[in-house]
N, C-alpha and C positions, 0 to 999 in steps of 0.2 A: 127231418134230417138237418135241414138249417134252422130252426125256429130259433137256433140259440146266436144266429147273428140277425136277428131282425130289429133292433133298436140301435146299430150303427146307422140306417139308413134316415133316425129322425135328427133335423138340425138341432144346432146344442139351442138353449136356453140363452135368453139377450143378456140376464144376466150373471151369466157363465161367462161370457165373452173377457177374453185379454186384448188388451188395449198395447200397442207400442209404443204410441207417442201422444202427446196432446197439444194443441195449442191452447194458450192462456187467453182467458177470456180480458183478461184488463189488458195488457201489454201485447198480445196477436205474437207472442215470442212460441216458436216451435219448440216443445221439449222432448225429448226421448226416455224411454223407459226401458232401460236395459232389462228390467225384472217383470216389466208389463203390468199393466193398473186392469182391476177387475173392480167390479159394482162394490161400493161399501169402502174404500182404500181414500186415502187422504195422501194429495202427492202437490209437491210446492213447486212453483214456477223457478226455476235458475236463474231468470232476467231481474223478474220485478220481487221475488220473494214472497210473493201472497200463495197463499194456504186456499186447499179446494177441497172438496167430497167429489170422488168421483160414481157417477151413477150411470149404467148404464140401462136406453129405453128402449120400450119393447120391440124397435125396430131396428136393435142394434147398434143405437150411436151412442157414444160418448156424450155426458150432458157433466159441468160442469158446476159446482155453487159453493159460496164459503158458510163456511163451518157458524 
């Protein structure tokens, strides 16, 4: 009778995950993401203007590298 809500109950994928905000690895300047950064997304710091890959790791964090 329920079977068909039993995969609500599993957590999403790390790399499903939306991200709000990041800090920049070179300059430690907090950025916001109105649109939210998911794994695979290229999103540029507001302070210093460096270019990043954003990747997210299997334990759900935000990991950062340039391109």
């Amino acid at each position: 009778m329920y079977d068909d809500f039993d995969d609500d109950d599993d957590p999403p994928d790390p790399g499903e995950r939306v991200f709000r905000e990041f800090d920049c690895p070179e300059c430690n300047a907090n950025n916001p993401a109105d649109d939210g950064i998911k794994s695979g997304d290229e999103v540029i710091c507001h302070w210093c203007s460096r270019t990043y890959v954003a990747r997210a790791t299997s334990e759900g964090r935000l990991k950062l590298r340039e391109p």
